[in-house]
C-alpha positions in Angstrom: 8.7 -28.7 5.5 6.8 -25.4 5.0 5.1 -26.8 1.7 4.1 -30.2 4.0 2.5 -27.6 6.7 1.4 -25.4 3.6 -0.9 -28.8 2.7 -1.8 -29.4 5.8 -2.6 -26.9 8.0 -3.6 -24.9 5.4 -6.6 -27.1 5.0 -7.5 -25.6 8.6 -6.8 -22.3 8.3 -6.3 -20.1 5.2 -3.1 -18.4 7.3 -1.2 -21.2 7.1 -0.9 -21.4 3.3 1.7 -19.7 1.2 2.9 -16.3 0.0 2.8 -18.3 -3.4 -0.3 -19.8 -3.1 -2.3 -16.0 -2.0 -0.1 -14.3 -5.1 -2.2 -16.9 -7.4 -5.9 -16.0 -5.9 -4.5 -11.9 -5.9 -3.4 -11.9 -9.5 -6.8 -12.8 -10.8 -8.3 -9.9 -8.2 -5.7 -7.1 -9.8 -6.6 -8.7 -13.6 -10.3 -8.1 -12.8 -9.9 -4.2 -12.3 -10.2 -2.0 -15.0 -6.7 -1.5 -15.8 -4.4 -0.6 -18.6 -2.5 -3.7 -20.1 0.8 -1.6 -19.3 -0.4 -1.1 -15.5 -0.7 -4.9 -14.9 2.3 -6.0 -16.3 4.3 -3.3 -14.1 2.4 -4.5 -11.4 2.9 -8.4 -12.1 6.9 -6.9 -12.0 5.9 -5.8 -8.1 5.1 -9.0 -7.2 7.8 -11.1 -8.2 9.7 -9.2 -5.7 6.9 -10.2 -3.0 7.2 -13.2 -4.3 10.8 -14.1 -4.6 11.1 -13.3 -0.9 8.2 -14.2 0.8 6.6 -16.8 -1.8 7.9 -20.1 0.4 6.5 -18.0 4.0 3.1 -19.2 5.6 1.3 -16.2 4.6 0.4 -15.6 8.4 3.6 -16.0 10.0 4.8 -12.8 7.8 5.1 -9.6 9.8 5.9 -5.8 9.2 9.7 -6.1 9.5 10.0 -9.0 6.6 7.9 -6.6 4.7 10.4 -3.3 5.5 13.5 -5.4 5.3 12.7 -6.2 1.4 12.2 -2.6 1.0 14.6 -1.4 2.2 17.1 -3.5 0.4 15.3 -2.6 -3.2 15.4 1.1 -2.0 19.3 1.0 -2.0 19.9 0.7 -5.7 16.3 1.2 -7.1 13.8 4.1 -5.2 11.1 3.9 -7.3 11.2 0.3 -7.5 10.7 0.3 -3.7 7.8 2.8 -3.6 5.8 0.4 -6.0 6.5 -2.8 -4.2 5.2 -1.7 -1.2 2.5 0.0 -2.6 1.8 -3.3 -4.4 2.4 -5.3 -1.1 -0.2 -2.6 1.0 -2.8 -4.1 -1.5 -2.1 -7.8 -1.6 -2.2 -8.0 1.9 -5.1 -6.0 2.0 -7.2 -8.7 -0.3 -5.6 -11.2 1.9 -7.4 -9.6 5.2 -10.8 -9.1 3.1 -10.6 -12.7 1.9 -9.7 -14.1 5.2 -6.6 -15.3 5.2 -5.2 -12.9 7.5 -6.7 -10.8 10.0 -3.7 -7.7 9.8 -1.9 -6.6 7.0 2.0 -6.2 7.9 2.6 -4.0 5.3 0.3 -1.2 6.2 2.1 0.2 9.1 5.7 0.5 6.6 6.3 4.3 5.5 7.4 5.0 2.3 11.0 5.9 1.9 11.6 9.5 0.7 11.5 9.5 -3.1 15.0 11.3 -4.5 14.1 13.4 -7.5 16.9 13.3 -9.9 15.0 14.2 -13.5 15.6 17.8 -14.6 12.3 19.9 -15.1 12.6 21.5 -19.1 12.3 25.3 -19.0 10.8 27.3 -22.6 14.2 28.2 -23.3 15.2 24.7 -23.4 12.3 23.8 -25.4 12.9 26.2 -28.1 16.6 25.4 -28.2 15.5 21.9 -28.7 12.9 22.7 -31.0 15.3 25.1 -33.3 17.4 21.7 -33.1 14.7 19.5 -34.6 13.7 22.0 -37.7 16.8 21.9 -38.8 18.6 18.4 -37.9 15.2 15.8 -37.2 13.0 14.1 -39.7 10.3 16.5 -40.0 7.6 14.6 -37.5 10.0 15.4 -34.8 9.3 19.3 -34.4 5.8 18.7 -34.9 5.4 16.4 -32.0 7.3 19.0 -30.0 5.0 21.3 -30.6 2.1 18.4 -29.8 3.2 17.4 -26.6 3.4 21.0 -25.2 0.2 22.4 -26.8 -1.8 19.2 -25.9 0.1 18.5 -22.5 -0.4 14.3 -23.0 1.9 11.7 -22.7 4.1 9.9 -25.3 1.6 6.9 -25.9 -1.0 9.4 -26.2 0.8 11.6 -29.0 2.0 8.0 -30.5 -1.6 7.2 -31.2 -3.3 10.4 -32.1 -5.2 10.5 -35.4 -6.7 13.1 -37.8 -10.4 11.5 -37.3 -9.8 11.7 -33.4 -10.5 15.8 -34.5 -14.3 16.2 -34.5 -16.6 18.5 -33.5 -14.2 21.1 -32.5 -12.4 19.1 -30.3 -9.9 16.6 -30.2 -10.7 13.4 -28.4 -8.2 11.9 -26.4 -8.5 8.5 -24.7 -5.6 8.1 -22.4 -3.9 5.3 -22.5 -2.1 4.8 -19.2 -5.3 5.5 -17.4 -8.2 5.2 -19.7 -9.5 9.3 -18.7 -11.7 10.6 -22.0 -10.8 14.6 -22.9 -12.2 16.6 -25.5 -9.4 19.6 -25.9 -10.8 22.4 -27.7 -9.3 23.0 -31.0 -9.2 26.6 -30.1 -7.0 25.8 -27.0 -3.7 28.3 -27.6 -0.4 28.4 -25.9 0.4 31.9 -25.3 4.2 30.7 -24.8 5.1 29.7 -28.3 1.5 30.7 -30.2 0.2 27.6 -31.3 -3.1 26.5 -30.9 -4.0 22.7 -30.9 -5.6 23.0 -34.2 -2.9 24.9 -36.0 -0.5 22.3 -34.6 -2.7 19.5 -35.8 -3.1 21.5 -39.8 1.0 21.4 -39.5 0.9 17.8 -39.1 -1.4 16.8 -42.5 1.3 17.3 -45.3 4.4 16.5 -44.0 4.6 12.7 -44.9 2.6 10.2 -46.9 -0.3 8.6 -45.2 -3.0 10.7 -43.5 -4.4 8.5 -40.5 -1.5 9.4 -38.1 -0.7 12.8 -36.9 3.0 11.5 -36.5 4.1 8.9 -38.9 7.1 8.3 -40.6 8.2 9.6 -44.1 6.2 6.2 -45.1 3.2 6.9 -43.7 3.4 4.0 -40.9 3.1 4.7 -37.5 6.1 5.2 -35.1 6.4 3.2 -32.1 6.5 4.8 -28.8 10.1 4.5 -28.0 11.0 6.4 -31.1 9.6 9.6 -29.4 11.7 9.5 -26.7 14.8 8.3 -28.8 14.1 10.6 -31.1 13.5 13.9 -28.0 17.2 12.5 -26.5 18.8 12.9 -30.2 17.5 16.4 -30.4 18.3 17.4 -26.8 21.8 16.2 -27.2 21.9 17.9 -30.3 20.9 21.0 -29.4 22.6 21.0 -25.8 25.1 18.4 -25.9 25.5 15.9 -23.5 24.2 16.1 -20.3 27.0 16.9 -17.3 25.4 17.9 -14.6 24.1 16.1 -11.3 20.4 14.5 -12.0 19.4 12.6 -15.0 18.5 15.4 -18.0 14.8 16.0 -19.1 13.1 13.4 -21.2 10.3 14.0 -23.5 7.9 13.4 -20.4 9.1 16.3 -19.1 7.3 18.8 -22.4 3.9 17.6 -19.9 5.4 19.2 -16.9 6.0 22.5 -18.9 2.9 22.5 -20.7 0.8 22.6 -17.1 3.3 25.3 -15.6 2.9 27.5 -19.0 -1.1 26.8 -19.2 -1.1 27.1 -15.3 -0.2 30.5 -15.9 -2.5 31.6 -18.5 -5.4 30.1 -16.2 -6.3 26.7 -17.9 -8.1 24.1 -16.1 -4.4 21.5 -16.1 -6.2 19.3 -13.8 -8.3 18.5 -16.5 -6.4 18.6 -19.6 -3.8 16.6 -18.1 -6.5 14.1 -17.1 -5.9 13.6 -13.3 -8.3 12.7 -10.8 -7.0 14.8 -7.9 -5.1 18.1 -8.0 -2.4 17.2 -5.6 -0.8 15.2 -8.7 -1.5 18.2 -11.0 0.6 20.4 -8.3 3.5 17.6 -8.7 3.3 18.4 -12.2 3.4 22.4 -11.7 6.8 22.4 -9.1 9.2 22.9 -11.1 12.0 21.2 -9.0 14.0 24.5 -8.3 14.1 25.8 -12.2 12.8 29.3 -11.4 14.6 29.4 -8.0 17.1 32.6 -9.2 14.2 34.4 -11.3 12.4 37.3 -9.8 8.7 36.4 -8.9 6.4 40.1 -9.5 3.2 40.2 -7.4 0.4 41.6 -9.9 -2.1 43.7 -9.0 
C-alpha cells in the first residue's frame, strides 16, 4: 500500500514519497562533498540504519519520536554507532527540507545520548614500557613508528603512508588522510619528553630495512598495511604489560596522538595545528586525559 501511495501521491507532493526513495537523491549530495573515501563509506553504514527502519515510511509522515526510538535502540549495545546515525539523520533530513520535500526536520530537535568513554588515555611511562618492549621483542619498524606517532602526533593512516620524499624543504609534508588538512612539521620540531626530533626520528627510519620510499616498511621493503600498526601496538602492549584487566577497553595506538598533544601542549606547541583540526574544542578533547593524572600533584609556576 505505502509503495501504491509512494507512486501516487508522490507525484503531488514530494512528502509523500519514501525514506528509500530521498536516501537515493541524498547519497549523490553526501558523494558530491569533498570527502575522504573512508568518510563516505562510514557514512553510507549510517544510513542503512535510516534506512532499514524508515526506508518503507512516506518521508513526511516521519516525526521526532520514530527518529529517537531508532536511537535509542542502537544506543543500547552500540554508543558511538548511535551518535553517528543521528548525526547522519540531522543532515539527511536537513537536504530533505532544503530540497523541498519536507518543511521540518524531525531529527533536529533529538539530543545526543551521552557518549560513555571506555578507552584508556596512554601515560609516558606506558609508552616507554611499551617502547623498551618493541626494541627488544618487535620487527625493527615497530619502535620506530612509536617514536613517529608521538613525535609527529598523526594518525595510523598517516604514519602508514609517510615517505622519505614527503621530507623537503625542512619540513615534512603531511596530507591527512581522514580529513584531507595539508601540514608542513618542521624537521626541527623536538619532544622534550623522550628527545627526539622529527628529523632524527625520520634518519632512524632510512636503514633499517630494504627499500627506501617508505618510512615504515617491512624487512622487504613493501609497505605495511594499516591494520598492521595497530596489530602490531596491541602485540607490544600485551607484551610489555600483559593483558588488559581492568574496567575500559586498554589504549590503542590512537591513543600515542592523545599523548603527543598533552606532552607538546606542555612544552607550548601550537597542537591545534599539528594535529590538524579546525577548531580547538576537539584539540582540548585530545588534551583531557580521562582521569590519568587525577592522583599526581599539579605545581603552579611562577
Amino acid at each position: 500500500m505505502s509503495r501504491i501511495l509512494s507512486a501516487t501521491l508522490g507525484r503531488i507532493s514530494p512528502k509523500y514519497r519514501t525514506f528509500s526513495e530521498w536516501t537515493d537523491v541524498y547519497r549523490q549530495i553526501v558523494e558530491s562533498r569533498s570527502l575522504s573515501d573512508k568518510t563516505i563509506a562510514n557514512r553510507r553504514n549510517s544510513l542503512k540504519y535510516l534506512v532499514g527502519e524508515l526506508g518503507p515510511r512516506s518521508i513526511g509522515s516521519i516525526r521526532p519520536h520514530d527518529v529517537a526510538q531508532l536511537t535509542r535502540r542502537i544506543y543500547s549495545e552500540h554508543p558511538s554507532t548511535a551518535r553517528r546515525v543521528l548525526i547522519e539523520a540531522r543532515d539527511a533530513f536537513s537536504e530533505a527540507v532544503a530540497y523541498g520535500w519536507i518543511h521540518t526536520n524531525p531529527a533536529a530537535v533529538i539530543r545526543h545520548h551521552p557518549s560513555r568513554v571506555t578507552r584508556l588515555r596512554l601515560s609516558i611511562a606506558d609508552w616507554q614500557q611499551i617502547y623498551g618492549y618493541a626494541q627488544s621483542s618487535c620487527p625493527p619498524w615497530v619502535s620506530r613508528m612509536l617514536v613517529l606517532a608521538l613525535v609527529t602526533g598523526q594518525r595510523r593512516s598517516d604514519l602508514q603512508k609517510m615517505r622519505f620524499d614527503d621530507v623537503r624543504d625542512g619540513f615534512l609534508h603531511v596530507q591527512q588522510q581522514k580529513t584531507g588538512a595539508m601540514l608542513r612539521l618542521p624537521l626541527a620540531l623536538r619532544l622534550d619528553a623522550i628527545d627526539v626530533s622529527i628529523k632524527e626520528v625520520i634518519e632512524s627510519c632510512r636503514d633499517y630495512a630494504k627499500g627506501s620510499d617508505y618510512l615504515l616498511r617491512k624487512s622487504t621493503g613493501k609497505q605495511l598495511v594499516v591494520a598492521s600498526l595497530s596489530a602490531r601496538f596491541e602485540d607490544a602492549r600485551e607484551g610489555a604489560m600483559g593483558l588488559h584487566a581492568g574496567s575500559g577497553s586498554p589504549p590503542s595506538l590512537h591513543e600515542c596522538r592523545s599523548l603527543s598533544e598533552r606532552l607538546y601542549r606542555k612544552q607550548g606547541v601550537d597542537t591545534k595545528t599539528l594535529l590538524g583540526h579546525k577548531h580547538q574544542s576537539m584539540t582540548d578533547a585530545y588534551n583531557d586525559d580521562r582521569g590519568l593524572s587525577a592522583a599526581e600533584w599539579k605545581t603552579l609556576e611562577l
